[in-house]
C-alpha positions as CSV (number, residue, x, y, z in Angstrom):
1,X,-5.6,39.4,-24.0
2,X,-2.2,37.6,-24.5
3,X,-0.7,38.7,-21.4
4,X,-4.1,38.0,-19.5
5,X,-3.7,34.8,-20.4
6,X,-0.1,34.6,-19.3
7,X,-1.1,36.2,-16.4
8,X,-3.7,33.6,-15.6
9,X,-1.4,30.8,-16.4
10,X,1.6,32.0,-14.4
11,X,-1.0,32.3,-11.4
12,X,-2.2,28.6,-11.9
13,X,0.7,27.4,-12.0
14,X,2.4,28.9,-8.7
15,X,-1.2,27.9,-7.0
16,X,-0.4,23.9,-8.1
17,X,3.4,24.2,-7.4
18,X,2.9,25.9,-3.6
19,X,0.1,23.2,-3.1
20,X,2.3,20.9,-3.9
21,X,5.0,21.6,-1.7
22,X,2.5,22.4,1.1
23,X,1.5,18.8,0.6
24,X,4.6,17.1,0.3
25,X,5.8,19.5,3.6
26,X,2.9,18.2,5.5
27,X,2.8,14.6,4.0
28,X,7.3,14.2,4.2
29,X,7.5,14.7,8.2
30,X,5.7,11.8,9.1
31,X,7.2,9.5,6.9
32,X,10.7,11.2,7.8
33,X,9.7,10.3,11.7
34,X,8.8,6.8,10.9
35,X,11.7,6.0,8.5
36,X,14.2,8.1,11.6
37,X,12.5,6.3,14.1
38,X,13.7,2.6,12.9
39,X,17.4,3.9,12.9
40,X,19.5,2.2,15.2
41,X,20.4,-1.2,16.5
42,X,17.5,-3.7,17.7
43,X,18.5,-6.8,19.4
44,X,16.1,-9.7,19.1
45,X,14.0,-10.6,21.7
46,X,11.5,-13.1,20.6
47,X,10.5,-14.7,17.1
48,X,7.5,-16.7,17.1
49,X,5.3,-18.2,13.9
50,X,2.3,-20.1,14.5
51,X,0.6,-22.1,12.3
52,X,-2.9,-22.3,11.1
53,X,-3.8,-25.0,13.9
54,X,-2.4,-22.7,16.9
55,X,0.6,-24.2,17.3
56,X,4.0,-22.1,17.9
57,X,7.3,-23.1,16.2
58,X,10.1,-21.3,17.7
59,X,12.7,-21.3,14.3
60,X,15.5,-19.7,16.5
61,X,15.0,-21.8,19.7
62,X,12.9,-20.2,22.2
63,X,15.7,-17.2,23.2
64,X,17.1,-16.3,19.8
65,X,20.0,-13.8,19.3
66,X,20.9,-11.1,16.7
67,X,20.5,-7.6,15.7
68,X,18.9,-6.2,12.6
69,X,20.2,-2.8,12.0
70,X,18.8,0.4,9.5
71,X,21.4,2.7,9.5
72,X,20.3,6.7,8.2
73,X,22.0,6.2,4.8
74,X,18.6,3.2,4.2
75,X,20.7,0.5,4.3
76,X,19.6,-2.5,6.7
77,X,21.9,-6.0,7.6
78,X,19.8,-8.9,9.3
79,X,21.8,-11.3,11.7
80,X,19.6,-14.2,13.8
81,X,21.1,-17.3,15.5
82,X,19.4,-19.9,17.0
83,X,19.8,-20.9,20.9
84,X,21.4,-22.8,22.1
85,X,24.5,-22.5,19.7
86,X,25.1,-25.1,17.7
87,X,28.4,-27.5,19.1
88,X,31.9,-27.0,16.6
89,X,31.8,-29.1,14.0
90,X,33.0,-33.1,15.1
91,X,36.0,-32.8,12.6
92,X,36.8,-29.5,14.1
93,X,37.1,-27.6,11.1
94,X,34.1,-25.6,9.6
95,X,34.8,-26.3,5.9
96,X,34.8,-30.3,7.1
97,X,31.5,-30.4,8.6
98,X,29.3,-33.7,7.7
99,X,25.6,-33.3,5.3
100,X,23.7,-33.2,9.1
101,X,26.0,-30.7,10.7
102,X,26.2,-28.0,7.7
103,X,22.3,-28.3,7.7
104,X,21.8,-27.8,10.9
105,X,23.8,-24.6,10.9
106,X,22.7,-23.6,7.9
107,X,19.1,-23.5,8.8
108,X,19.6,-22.1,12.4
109,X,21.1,-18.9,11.2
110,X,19.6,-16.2,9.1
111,X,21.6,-13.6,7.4
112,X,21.0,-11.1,5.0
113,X,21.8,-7.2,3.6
114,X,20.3,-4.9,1.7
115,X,18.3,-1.5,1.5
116,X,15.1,-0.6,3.4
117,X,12.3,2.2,2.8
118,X,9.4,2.8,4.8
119,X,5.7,3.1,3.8
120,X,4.2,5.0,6.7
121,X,1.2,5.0,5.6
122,X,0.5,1.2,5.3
123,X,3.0,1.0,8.9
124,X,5.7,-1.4,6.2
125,X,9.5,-1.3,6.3
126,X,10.5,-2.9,3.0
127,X,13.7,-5.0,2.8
128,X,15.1,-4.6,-0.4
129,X,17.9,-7.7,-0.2
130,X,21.1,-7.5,-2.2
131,X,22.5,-10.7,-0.5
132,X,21.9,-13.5,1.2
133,X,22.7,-16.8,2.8
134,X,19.1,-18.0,1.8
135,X,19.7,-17.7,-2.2
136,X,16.2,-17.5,-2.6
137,X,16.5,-14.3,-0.7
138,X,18.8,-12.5,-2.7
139,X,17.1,-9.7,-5.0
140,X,13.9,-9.9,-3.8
141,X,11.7,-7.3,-1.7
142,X,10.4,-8.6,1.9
143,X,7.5,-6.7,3.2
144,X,7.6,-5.9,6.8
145,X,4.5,-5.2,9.0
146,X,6.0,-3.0,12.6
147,X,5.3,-0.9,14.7
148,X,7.5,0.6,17.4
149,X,6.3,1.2,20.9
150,X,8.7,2.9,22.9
151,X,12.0,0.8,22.1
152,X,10.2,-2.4,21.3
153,X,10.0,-2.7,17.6
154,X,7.4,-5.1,16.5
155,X,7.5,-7.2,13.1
156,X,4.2,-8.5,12.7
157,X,2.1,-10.1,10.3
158,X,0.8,-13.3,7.8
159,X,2.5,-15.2,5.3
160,X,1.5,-18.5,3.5
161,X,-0.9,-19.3,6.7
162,X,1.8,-18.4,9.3
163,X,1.3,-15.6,11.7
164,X,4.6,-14.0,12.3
165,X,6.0,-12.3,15.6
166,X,9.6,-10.9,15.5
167,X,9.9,-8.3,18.8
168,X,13.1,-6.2,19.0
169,X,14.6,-4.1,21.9
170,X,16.5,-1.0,20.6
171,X,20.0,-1.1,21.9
172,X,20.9,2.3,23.8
């Protein structure tokens, strides 16, 4: 009877360990594809928020540039400037720039790097930011909403009653 039982158990468990792998061999290549499938360079095309009344805000100018990259090791860096560039400072020296001038630079770029993992079943890349020009930023996870259509990557979604557009072009 002992080696019935052992016999029984030893079945059981190769029957939960092979479904197991069977699972996580059918489940793993789909999020494999969608993680692969944001590696690369994306140059900004368009970023667009609008607000609960309709109205679009443009916080890049209306013809933003940057990339965000994912590389294949998970690791991501965000780079967004607005358009038109900002002039050189009026003293002519970056670390001399007056209150109005920092500020303005300051809010028309966006910079940050990190980690990223994907949820391909909810269709969210998660930033995972270890740094930051926006302190606020630094340490914290930033949900993403995308899908990618070809090579337009799309970064879509709702935050504190903005609807958020960020459409990226894969760079070949």
């Amino acid at each position: 009877m002992p080696r019935l039982r052992s016999a029984l158990f030893a079945s059981a468990l190769f029957a939960i360990a092979f479904t197991a792998i069977a699972w996580l061999a059918a489940a793993s290549p789909a999020a494999a594809d969608d993680a692969a499938s944001l590696v690369g360079t994306w140059r900004v095309e368009r970023i667009v928020d609008t607000d609960a009344a309709g109205k679009r805000h443009y916080p890049y100018g209306e013809k933003p540039k940057g990339y965000i990259v994912y590389d294949p090791s998970g690791h991501l860096h965000v780079q967004i400037m607005r358009t038109p560039a900002r002039p050189p400072f009026a003293a002519g020296d970056d670390a001399k720039g007056s209150d109005a001038e920092t500020r303005a630079a300051f809010l028309g770029y966006a910079a940050y790097f990190g980690t990223y993992r994907v949820d391909a079943a909810k269709g969210v890349v998660t930033h995972r930011v270890e740094g930051s020009l926006m302190p606020s930023y630094t340490g914290t996870d930033q949900p993403r909403p995308f899908r990618i259509e070809g090579d337009v990557l799309t970064i879509e979604g709702d935050s504190e009653g903005v609807h958020f557009v960020r459409q990226l072009r894969r760079v070949r």
